[in-house]
C-alpha positions as CSV (number, residue, x, y, z in Angstrom):
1,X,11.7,115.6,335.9
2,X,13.5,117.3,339.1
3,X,14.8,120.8,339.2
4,X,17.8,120.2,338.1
5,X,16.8,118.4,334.8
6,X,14.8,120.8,333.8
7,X,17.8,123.2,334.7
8,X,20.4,121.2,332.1
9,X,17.7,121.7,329.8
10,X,17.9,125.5,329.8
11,X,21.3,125.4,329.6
12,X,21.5,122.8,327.0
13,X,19.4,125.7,325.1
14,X,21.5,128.3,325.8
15,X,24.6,126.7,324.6
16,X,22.6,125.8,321.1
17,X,22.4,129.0,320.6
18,X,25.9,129.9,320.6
19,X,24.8,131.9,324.1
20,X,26.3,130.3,326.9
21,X,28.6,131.8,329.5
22,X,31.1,131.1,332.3
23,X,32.7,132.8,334.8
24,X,36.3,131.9,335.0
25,X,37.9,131.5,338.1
26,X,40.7,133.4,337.8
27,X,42.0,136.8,335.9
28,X,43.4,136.5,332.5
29,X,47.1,136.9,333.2
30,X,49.8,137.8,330.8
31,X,46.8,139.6,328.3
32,X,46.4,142.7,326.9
33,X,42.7,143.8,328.6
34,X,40.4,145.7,326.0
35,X,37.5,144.4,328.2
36,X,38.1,146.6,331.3
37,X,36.1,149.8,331.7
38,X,38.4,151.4,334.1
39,X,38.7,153.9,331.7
40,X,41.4,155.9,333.1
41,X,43.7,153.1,334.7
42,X,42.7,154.7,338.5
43,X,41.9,151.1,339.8
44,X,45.5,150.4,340.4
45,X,46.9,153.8,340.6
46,X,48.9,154.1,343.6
47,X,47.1,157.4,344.9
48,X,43.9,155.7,344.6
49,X,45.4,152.2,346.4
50,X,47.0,153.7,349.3
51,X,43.5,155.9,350.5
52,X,42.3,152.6,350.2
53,X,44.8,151.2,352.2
54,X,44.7,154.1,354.8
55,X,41.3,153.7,355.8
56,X,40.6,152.7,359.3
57,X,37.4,150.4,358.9
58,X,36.7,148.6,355.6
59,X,32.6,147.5,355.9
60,X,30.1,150.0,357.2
61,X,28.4,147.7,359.3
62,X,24.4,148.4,358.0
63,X,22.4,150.3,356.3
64,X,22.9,154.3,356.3
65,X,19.5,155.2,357.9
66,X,20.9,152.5,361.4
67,X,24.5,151.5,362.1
68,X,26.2,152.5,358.4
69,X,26.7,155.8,358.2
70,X,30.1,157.0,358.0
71,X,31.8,160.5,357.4
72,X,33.5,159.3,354.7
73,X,30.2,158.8,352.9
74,X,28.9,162.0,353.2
75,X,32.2,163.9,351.9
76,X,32.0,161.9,349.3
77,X,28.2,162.9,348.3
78,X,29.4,166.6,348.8
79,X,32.4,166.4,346.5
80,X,30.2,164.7,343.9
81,X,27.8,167.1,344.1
82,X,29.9,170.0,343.6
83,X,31.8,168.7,340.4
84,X,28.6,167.4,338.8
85,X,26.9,171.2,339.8
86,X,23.9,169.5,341.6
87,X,22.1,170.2,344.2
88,X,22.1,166.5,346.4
89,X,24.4,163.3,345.7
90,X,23.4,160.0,347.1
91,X,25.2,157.2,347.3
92,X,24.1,153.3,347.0
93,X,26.4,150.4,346.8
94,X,26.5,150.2,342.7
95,X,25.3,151.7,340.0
96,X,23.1,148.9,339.2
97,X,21.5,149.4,342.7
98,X,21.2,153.4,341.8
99,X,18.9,152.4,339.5
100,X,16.5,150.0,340.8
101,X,15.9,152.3,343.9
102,X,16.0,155.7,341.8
103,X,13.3,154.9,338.7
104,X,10.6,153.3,341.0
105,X,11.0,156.7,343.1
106,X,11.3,159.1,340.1
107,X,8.3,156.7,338.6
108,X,5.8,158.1,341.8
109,X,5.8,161.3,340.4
110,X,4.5,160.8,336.4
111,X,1.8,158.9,334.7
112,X,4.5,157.3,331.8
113,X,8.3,155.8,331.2
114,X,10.0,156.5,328.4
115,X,12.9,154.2,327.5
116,X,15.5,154.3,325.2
117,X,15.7,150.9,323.3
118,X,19.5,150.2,324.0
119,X,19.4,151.4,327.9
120,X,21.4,149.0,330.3
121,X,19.5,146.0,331.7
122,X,19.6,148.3,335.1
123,X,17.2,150.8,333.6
124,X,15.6,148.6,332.3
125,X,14.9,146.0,335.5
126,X,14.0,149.7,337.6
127,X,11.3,150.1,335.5
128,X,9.7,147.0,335.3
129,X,9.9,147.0,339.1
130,X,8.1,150.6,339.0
131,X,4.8,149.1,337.4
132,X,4.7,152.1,335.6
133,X,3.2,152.2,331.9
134,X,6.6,152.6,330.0
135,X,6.9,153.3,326.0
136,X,10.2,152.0,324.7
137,X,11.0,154.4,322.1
138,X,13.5,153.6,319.1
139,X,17.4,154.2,319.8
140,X,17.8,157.7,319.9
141,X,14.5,158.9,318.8
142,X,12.6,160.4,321.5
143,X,9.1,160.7,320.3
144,X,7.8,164.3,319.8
145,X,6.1,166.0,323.3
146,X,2.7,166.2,321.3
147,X,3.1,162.3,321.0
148,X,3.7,161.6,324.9
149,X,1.7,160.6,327.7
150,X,3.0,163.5,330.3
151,X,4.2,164.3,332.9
152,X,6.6,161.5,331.6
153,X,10.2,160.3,332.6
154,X,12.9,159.8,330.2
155,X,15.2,157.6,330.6
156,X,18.3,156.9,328.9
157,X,22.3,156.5,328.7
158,X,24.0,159.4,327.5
159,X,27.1,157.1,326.1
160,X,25.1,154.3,325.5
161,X,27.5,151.1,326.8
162,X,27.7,148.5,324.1
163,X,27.5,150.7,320.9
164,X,29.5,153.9,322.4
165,X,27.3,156.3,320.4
166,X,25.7,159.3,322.5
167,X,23.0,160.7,322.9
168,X,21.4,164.3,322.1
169,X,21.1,165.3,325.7
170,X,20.1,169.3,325.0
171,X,17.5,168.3,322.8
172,X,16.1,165.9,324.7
173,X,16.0,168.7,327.2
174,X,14.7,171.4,325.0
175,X,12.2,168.5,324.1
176,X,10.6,168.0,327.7
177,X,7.3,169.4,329.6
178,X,7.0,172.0,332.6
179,X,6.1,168.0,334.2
180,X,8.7,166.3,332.9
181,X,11.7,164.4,334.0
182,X,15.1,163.0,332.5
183,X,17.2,160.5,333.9
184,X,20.6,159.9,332.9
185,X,22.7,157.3,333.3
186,X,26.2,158.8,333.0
187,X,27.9,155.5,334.3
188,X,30.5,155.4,330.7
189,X,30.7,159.2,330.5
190,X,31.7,160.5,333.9
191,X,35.7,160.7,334.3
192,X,36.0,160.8,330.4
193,X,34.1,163.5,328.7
194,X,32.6,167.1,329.6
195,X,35.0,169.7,331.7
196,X,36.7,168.3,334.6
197,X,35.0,165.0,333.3
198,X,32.0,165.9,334.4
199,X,30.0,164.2,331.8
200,X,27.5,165.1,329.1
201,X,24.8,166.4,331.3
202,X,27.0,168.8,332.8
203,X,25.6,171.9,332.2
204,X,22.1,171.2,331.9
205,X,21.8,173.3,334.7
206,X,17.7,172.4,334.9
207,X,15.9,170.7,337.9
208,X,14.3,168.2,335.4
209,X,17.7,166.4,334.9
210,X,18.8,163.6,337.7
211,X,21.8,162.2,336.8
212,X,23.0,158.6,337.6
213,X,26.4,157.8,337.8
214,X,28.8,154.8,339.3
215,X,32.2,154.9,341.0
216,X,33.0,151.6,339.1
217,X,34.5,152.3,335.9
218,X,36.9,155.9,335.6
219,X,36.9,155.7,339.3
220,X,38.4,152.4,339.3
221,X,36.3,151.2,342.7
222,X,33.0,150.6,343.2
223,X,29.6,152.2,344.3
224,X,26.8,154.6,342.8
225,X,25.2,157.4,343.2
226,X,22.1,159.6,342.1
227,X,22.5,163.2,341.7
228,X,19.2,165.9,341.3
229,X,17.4,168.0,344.0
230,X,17.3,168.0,347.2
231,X,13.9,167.4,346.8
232,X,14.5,163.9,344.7
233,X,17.2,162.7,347.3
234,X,14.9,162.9,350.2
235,X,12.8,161.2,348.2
236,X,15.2,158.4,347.6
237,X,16.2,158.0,351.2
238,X,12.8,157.6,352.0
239,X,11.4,155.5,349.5
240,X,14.3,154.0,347.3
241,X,14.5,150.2,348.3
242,X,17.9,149.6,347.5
243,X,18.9,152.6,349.6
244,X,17.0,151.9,352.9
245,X,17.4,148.2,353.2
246,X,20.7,147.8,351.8
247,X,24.1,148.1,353.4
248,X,26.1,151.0,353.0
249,X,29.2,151.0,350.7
250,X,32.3,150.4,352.7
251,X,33.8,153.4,354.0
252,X,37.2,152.4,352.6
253,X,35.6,152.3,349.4
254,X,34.4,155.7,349.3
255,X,37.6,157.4,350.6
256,X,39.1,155.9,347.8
257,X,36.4,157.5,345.6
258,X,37.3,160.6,346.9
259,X,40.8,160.9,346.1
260,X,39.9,159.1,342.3
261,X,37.8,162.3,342.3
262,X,40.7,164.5,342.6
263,X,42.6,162.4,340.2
264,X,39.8,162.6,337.6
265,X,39.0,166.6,337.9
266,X,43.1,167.1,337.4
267,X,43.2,164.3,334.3
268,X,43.2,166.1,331.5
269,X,46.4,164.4,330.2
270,X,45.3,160.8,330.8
271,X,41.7,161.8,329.1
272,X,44.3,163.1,326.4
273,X,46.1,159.6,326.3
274,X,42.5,157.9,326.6
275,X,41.0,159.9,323.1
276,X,44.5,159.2,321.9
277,X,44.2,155.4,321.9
278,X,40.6,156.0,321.0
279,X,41.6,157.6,317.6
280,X,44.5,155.1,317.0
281,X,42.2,152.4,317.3
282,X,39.8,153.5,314.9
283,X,42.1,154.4,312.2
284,X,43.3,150.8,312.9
285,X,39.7,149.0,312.2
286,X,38.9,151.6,309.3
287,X,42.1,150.0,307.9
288,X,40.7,146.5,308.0
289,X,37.1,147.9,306.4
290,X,35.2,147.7,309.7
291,X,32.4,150.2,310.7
292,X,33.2,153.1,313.3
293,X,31.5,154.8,315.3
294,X,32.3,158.6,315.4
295,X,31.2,159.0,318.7
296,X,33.5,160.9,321.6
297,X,33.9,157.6,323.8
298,X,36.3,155.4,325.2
299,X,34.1,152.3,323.9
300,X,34.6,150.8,320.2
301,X,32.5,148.2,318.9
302,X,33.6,145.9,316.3
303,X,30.6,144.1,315.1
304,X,30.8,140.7,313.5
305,X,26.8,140.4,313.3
306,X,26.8,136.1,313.8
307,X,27.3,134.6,317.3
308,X,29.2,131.7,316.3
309,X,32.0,133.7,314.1
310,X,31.9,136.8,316.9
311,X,32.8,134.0,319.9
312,X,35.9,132.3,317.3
313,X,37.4,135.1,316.9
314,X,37.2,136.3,320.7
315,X,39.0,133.1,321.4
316,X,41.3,133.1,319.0
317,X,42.6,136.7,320.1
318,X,42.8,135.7,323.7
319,X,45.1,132.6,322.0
320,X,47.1,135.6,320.9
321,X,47.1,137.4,324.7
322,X,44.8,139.4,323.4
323,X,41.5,139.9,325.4
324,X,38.5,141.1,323.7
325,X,35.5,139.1,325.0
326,X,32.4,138.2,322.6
327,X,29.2,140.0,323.7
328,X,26.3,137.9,322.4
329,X,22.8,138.1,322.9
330,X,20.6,138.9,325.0
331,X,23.3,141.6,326.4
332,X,22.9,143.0,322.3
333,X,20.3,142.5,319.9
334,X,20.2,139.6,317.3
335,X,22.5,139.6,314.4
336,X,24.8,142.8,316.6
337,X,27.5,139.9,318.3
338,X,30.6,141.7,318.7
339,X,33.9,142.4,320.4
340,X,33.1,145.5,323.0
341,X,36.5,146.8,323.1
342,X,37.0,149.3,326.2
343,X,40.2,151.8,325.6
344,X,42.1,153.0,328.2
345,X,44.6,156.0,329.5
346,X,47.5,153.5,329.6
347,X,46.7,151.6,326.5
348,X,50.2,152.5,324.6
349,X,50.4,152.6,320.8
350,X,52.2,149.0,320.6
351,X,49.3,147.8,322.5
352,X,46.9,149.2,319.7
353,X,48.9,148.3,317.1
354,X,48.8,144.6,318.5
355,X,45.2,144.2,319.0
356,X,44.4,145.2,315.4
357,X,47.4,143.2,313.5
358,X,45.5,140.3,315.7
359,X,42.1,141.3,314.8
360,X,43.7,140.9,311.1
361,X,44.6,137.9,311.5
362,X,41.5,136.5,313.6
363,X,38.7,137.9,310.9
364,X,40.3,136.8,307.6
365,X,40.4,133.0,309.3
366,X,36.8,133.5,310.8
């Protein structure tokens, strides 16, 4: 049997399970996007578009520590810095990226992981590739210190990205060691919540707290960044894989950042318009019996529990030019299929109103 035999047989498998997946080739036009986590609309405002289109070079040309560094890159880490009320910002070219060079380097300096069970599959690949011994502890329920290996490192989300719940970030705080460490991954919280935006560990002015964050969602661009001491930075640049052998993020990219920075320090009114949709949307699946969760976040889950009846009725809304894509296994646990809907600052209340008059419609024919 060749390669590629054995490779229709996986897939064959996958699609038995109601699991299969394809990227289309184009954008959904003419829809109604709940899928988008540009959570307030700064991917195509014009302010943000035209620094893009004012830059004066577009790729960086290598890596940071040779040909890539670039001005723009280091204003941007600055401005970071100052709004999130850390010490060091470092930038990498995605989120994703953040995390497999910053948990491997944070790992170097404990004897144990612990990891939320519902952390993003980024979190979750940096610390297999740290080889550290890891505990994966149940969602939201930190063991006790008395019950930890320390000096340990905590990792988690703080708006955890497919259930949009939160997590108890002061008492995970008040819960760690002299030795300890906590991670966050603020990639669904920054832009959206805390003052200015700032997220939930704003304020946790404590050096045990490094903070991971991405320019990818209520930026509206792309890139990542880790956020800590000056002592954990240098670390990173000097140990962090995906930082020293990687190539910079364009600089166009990151002066774009920079003015979606300003944009989401001043948006006040479109986190206003954001929680707004947010509430309207809730009310709206309360109204057809569905579970809610009371969570301060832009992301609503609507979970339909079987994989079968969760991808139906993602179709059959996208038949309606409604876009609400199924998330199945392995991205959630077994019998947790749903629709991930993502709310936005420019969802308008006819929008809302649509989405659940089709959801209606779509789960009483399911």
């Amino acid at each position: 049997m060749s390669y590629l035999e054995r490779a229709a047989e996986l897939l064959a498998a996958i699609r038995a399970k109601g699991q299969y997946r394809a990227v289309e080739r184009y954008q959904q036009g003419d829809v109604l996007d709940f899928a988008s986590n540009d959570y307030l609309a700064l991917a195509t405002d014009r302010r943000v578009v035209q620094a893009f289109r004012n830059a004066h070079r577009v790729g960086s040309g290598g890596s940071r520590l040779l040909g890539g560094r670039h001005r723009e890159h280091s204003l941007l880490e600055e401005e970071l810095a100052a709004w999130l009320g850390r010490e060091r910002v470092l930038l990498f070219s995605s989120g994703y990226h953040a995390a497999l060079g910053a948990i491997p380097a944070l790992a170097r300096t404990v004897r144990t992981i612990y990891s939320d069970a519902l952390n993003h599959a980024s979190l979750i690949d940096g610390i297999r590739l740290s080889h550290a011994d890891r505990v994966v502890y149940p969602h939201r329920a930190l063991p006790p210190r008395e019950q930890r290996s320390g000096p340990a490192l905590v990792v988690t989300e703080s708006i955890f990205s497919m259930d949009g719940d939160a997590a108890g970030l002061p008492a995970m705080l008040a819960a760690l060691g002299d030795d300890d460490v906590l991670l966050v991954d603020e990639a669904h919280a920054l832009g959206v919540v805390g003052p200015q935006g700032a997220g939930l560990a704003h304020g946790l002015d404590d050096p045990r707290v490094v903070v991971l964050g991405t320019l990818s969602k209520a930026f509206g661009g792309s890139g990542g960044f880790v956020a800590g001491p000056a002592a954990i930075v240098d670390l990173l640049v000097n140990t962090a894989r995906t930082f020293i052998f990687d190539t910079a993020p364009p600089p166009a990219l990151a002066l774009a950042a920079r003015v979606a920075l300003v944009a989401v320090r001043q948006g006040d009114d479109a986190r206003a318009r954001l929680y707004d949709a947010v509430e309207r949307t809730r009310l709206g699946l309360r109204s057809l019996g569905l579970p809610v969760i009371e969570d301060r976040s832009p992301i609503v889950p609507v979970i339909l529990g079987d994989e079968g009846r969760t991808e139906r009725v993602a179709r059959e809304l996208l038949g309606k030019r409604v876009y609400a894509p199924a998330i199945r296994p392995p991205t959630v646990p077994p019998g947790t299929s749903r629709l991930r809907l993502s709310l936005r600052a420019d969802h308008r209340n006819e929008h809302i109103d649509l989405l659940i008059g089709s959801l209606r419609a779509c789960i009483a024919t399911s």
